[in-house]
C-alpha positions in Angstrom: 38.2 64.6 123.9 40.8 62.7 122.0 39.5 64.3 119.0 39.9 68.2 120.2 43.5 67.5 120.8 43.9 66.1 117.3 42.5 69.3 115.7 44.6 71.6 118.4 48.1 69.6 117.1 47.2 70.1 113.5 46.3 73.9 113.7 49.2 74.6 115.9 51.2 72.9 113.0 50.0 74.7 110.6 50.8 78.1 112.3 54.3 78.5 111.7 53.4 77.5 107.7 50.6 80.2 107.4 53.4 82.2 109.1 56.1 81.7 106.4 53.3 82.1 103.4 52.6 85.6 104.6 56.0 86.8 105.4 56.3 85.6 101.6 53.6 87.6 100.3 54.2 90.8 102.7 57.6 90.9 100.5 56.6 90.2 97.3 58.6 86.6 97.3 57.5 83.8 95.2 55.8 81.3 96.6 53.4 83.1 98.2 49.6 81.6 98.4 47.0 84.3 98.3 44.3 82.1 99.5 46.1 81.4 103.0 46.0 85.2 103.8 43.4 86.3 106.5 41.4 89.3 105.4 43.6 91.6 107.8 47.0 89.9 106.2 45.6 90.7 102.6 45.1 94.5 103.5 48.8 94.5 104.9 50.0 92.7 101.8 48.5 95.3 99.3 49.6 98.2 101.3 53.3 96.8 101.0 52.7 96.0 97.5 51.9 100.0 96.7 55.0 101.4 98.9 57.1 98.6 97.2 56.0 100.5 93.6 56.8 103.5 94.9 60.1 103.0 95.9 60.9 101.6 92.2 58.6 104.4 90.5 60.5 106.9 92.8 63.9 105.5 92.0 63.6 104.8 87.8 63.4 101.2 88.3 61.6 98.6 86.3 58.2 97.1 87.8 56.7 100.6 88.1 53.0 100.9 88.0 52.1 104.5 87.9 48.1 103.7 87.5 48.9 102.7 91.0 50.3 106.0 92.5 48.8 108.7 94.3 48.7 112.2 92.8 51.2 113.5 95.3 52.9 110.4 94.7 53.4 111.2 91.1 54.3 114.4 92.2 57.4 113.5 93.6 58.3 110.7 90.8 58.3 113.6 88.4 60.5 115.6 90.4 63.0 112.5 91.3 63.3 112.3 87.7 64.2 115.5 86.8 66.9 115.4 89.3 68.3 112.1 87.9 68.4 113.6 84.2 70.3 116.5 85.2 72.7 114.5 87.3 73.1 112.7 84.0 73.8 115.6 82.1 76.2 117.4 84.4 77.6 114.0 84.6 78.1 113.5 80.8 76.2 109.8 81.4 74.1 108.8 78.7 69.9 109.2 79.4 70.9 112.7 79.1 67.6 114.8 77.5 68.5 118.4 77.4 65.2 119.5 76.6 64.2 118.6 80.5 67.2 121.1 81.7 66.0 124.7 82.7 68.1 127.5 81.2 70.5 127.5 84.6 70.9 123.7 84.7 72.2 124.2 80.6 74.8 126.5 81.8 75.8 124.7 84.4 75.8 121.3 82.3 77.8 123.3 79.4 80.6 124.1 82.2 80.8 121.1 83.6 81.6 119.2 79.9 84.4 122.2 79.3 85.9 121.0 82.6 86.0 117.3 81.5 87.0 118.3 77.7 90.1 120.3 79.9 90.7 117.6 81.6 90.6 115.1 78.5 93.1 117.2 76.5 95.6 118.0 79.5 95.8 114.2 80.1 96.2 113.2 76.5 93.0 111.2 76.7 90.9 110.6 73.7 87.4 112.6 73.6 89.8 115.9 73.9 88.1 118.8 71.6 90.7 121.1 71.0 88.5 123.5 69.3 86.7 124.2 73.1 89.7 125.2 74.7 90.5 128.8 75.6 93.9 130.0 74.7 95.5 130.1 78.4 94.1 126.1 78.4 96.0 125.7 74.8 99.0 126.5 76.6 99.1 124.5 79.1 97.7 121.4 77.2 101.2 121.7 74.8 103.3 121.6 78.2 101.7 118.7 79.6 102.0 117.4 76.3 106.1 117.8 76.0 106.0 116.8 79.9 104.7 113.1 78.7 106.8 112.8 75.6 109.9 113.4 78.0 108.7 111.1 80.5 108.3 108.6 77.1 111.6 109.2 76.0 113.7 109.0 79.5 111.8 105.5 80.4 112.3 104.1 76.5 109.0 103.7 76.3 106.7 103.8 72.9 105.7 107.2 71.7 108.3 109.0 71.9 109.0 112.0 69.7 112.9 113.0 70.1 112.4 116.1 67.7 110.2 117.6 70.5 113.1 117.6 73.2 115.5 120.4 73.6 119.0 119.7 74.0 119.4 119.5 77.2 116.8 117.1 77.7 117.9 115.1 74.6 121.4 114.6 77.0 119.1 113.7 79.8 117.6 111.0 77.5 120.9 109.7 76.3 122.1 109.3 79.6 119.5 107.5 80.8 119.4 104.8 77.6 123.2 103.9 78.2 121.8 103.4 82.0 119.4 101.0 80.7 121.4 99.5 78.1 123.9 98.9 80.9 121.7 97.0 83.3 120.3 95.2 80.2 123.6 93.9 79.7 124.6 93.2 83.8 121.7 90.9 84.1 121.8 89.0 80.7 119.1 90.7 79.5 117.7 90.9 75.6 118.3 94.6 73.9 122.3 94.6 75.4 124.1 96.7 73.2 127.7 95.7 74.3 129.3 98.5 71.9 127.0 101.2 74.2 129.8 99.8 77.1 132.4 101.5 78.9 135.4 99.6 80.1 134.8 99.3 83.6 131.0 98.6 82.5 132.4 95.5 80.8 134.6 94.5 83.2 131.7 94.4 85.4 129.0 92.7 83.0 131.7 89.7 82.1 131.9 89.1 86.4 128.1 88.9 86.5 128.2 86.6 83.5 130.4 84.5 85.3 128.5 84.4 88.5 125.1 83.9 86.6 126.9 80.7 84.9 128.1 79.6 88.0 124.8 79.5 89.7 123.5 78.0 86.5 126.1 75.0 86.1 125.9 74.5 90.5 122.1 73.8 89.8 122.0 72.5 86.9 119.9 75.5 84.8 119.9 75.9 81.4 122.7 78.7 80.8 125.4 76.8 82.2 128.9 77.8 80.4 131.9 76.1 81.2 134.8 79.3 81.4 137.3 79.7 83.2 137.2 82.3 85.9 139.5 85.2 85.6 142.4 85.4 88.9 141.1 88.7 89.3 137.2 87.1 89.6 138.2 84.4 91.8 140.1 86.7 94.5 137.1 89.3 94.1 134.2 86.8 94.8 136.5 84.6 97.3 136.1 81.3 95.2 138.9 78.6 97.2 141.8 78.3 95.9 142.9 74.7 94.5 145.6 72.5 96.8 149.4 73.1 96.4 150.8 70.5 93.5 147.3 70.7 90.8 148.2 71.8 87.5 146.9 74.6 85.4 145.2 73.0 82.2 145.6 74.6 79.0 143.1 76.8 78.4 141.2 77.8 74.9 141.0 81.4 74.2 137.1 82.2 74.5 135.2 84.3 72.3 134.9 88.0 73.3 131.0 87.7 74.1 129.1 88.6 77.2 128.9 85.4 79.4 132.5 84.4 78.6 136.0 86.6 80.0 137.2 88.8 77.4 140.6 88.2 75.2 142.4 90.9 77.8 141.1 89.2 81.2 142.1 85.8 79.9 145.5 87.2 79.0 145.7 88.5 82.6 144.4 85.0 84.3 147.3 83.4 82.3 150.5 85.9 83.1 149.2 85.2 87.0 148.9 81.9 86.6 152.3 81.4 85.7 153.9 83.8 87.7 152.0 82.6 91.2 153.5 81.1 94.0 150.8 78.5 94.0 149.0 77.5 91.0 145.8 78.6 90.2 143.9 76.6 88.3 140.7 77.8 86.0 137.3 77.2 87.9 134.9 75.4 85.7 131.1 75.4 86.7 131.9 76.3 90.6 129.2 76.6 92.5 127.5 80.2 93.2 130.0 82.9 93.6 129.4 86.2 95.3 128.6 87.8 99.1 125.3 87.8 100.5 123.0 90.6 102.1 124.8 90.2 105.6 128.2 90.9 104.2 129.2 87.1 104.3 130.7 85.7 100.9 131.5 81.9 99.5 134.7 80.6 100.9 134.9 82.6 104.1 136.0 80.2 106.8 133.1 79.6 109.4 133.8 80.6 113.2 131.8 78.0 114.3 133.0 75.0 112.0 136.1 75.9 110.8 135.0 74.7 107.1 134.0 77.1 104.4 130.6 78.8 103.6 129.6 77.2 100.4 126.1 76.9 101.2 123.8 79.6 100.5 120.5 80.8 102.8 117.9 83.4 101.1 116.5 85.5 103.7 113.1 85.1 105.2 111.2 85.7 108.1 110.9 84.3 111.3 107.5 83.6 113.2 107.9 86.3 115.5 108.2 89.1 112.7 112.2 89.3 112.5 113.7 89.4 109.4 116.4 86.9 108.7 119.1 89.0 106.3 120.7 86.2 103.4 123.9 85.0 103.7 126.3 81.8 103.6 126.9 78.9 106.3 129.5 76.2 106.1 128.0 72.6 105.6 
């Protein structure tokens, strides 16, 4: 008795393995033990075997055995593959074999590689065959043609060719380089051309020097210059004004160079300085000048405090999805 239920524990373990070897083989896995397989589990095996062939036979894959297809089977191999080649031709894939094409799959082939060849040269793309194009296509090649090099020539970008721009779009680029050249220069960028600069312009290009030095110097970046700040600046950017009874220090005439106040602002910072009520002295390295996105500006007087707004807040977003706009807060 004891030794029945010995034999029914170990057969009942060895289920679920004898399980798991033919699930193996049934798929074609590794691992799978030939020898396990009942006679019904072999038949299963090899029928899964030949549909697994199939499928890869049917499909160009590798691990096709055609000895082991039917002849209807092959049938429809042949056929799938004559489908993929002409996809591959019409497609202008490689594995092309024209000689498989039947006289209506050439032409239609042939048209679609005229369409791509159009589409090649109207872009500007390499592969274009000019000698394929018709003469209506020729035409509107050379338009999309001038259409890029204007589009090159307005952005400054490489490749363009100013003798093929009329003279109306030869303003249009002009225009748009002293734009550039202008915003090059505002943000103390390389490629300023400060001769390119109107008045005004440089007016406003020294005040954004001044501010970018500012910030600089307040946290201690590289690009810190020590100038002094135009009376003009300081009322525009609401910088505080020094206490009754300091002194204006004599001030060196700068160099006229972007980042510093030119000769004619400094002469204007000096004839107000002397003729003010209240001496105002040159700011040197103040902290971040300007107004921020909700209209508040260093120096205004806070509401709540009483003190000035020197300190600076970035805007961000709050948890619940509201944006927070930047601005300035007193300490």
């Amino acid at each position: 008795m004891g030794l029945l239920l010995l034999v029914s524990i170990g057969a009942s373990a060895q289920d679920p393995q004898h399980q798991e070897n033919f699930r193996s083989c049934d798929g074609g896995y590794m691992g799978c033990n030939q020898s396990l397989l009942t006679t019904a589990q072999q038949e299963q095996v090899h029928r899964s075997a030949l549909r697994r062939n199939f499928v890869a036979c049917d499909g160009g894959y590798s691990g096709c055995v055609d000895s082991l297809l039917t002849g209807a089977q092959k049938e429809q191999v042949r056929k799938s593959a004559l489908r993929r080649n002409f996809a591959n031709c019409e497609g202008g894939y490689s594995g092309c074999d024209q000689a498989l094409l039947t006289d209506v799959q050439k032409e239609q082939a042939y048209k679609s590689a005229l369409r791509r060849n159009l589409a090649s040269c109207d872009g500007g793309y390499s592969g274009c065959n000019q000698s394929l194009l018709t003469e209506a296509q020729h035409a509107q090649v050379q338009k999309s043609a001038l259409r890029r090099n204007l589009a090159s020539c307005d952005g400054g970008y490489s490749g363009c060719n100013q003798a093929l721009l009329t003279q109306s779009q030869q303003a249009q680029v002009d225009a748009s380089a002293l734009v550039r050249n202008f915003r090059s220069c505002d943000g103390g960028y390389s490629g300023c051309n400060a001769g390119l600069l109107t008045s005004e312009q440089r007016v406003a290009v020294e005040q954004s020097a001044i501010r970018r030095s500012a910030y600089n110097c307040a946290h201690g970046f590289s690009g810190c210059v020590s100038s002094p700040v135009p009376t003009n600046a300081l009322r525009a950017n609401k910088l505080p004004k020094p206490a009754v009874g300091q002194h204006a220090p004599t001030v060196a005439s700068p160099s006229n160079t972007l980042g510093q106040p030119s000769a004619d602002s400094l002469a204007a910072y000096e004839r107000a300085t002397e003729t003010a009520a209240i001496p105002v002295s040159p700011v040197v390295a103040p902290l971040f000048a300007g107004c921020a996105e909700n209209g508040s500006c260093y120096g205004d007087i806070s509401a709540a405090t009483g003190r000035a707004k020197t300190t600076h807040v970035s805007g961000y977003t709050r948890s619940d999805g509201t944006y927070v706009r930047g601005h300035y807060r007193s300490k």
